[in-house]
C-alpha positions, -999 to 999 in steps of 0.1 A, spaced: -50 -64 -122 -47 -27 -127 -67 -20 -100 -39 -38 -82 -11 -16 -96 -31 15 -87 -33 3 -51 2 -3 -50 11 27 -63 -15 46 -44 10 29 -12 38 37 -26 28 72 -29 13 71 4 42 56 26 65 81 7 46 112 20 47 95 53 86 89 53 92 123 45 73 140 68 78 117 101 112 130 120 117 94 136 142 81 120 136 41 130 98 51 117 111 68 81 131 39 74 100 14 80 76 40 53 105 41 29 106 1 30 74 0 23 74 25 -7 101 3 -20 79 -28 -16 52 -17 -33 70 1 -64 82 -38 -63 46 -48 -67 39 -21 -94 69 -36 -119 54 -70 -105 20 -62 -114 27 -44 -146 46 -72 -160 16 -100 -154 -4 -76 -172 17 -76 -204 24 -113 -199 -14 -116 -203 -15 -98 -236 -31 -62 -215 -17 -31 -209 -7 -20 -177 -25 15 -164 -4 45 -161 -13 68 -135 -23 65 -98 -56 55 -85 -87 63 -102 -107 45 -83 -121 67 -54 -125 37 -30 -88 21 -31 -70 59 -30 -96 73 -1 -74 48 27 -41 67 16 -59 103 9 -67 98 51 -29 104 52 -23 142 41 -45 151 72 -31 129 96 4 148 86 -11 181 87 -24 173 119 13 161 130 11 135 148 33 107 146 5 88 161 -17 98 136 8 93 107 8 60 119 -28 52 116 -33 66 84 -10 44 70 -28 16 85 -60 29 70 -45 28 40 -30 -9 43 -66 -18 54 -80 -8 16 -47 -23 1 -53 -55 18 -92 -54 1 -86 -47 -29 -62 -77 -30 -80 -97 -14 -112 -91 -38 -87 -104 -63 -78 -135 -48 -111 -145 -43 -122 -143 -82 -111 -173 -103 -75 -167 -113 -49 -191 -115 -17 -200 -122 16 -174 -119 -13 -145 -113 -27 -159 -85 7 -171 -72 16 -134 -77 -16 -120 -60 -17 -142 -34 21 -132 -28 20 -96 -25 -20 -98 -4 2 -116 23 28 -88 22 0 -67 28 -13 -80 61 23 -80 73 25 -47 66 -9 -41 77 -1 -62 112 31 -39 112 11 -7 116 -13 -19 135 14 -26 160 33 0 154 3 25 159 -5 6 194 30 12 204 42 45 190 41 76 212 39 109 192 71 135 192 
């Protein structure tokens, strides 16, 4: 579960940098949404954790494979693009969606994998979102 609450903060972190440095307006309001929805799933996370007697983790990602999607991000921006912004931040949704979904597939049950399963589909919306998004978005 805290891998979980990295990823999401690893997203969070991720489609914040994005917000700010995109100039569409229409395509910062989508990033900050998203930075919303997963600080959501961080307070989410962290609460299951405590509810299960643990204790939540504290920083952002540690673990090299769930923060390299996002990290794909701060070149994408130096680069520019609004394009490339755009595809980075499907990169990232594309380890978010893993990692949760390497977590749904272990044996949990009850309100954690209610909550899991939850927040994975939110994921592949999201994730469908930049796809499309990406296929449809000219740079400026």
């Amino acid at each position: 579960m805290n891998g979980l609450i990295e990823t999401a903060r690893d997203g969070e972190r991720g489609y914040l940098t994005a917000a700010a440095d995109v100039k569409n307006s229409e395509l910062r309001s989508i990033f900050e949404e998203y930075a919303e929805q997963r600080r959501k799933f961080v307070r989410e996370l962290e609460a299951e954790v405590e509810r299960l007697g643990g204790r939540p983790v504290e920083s952002g990602s540690v673990a090299a494979a769930v923060h390299r999607g996002w990290i794909d991000l701060k070149g994408a921006i130096s680069g520019g693009g609004v394009h490339a912004i755009v595809a980075a931040c499907e990169t990232g949704e594309d380890a978010a969606q893993a990692a949760f979904e390497r977590v749904v597939n272990l044996d949990i049950s009850g309100a954690t994998r209610t909550l899991v399963e939850k927040q994975w589909r939110q994921i592949q919306e999201a994730h469908q979102r930049m796809r499309h998004l990406k296929d449809n978005v000219a740079d400026s």
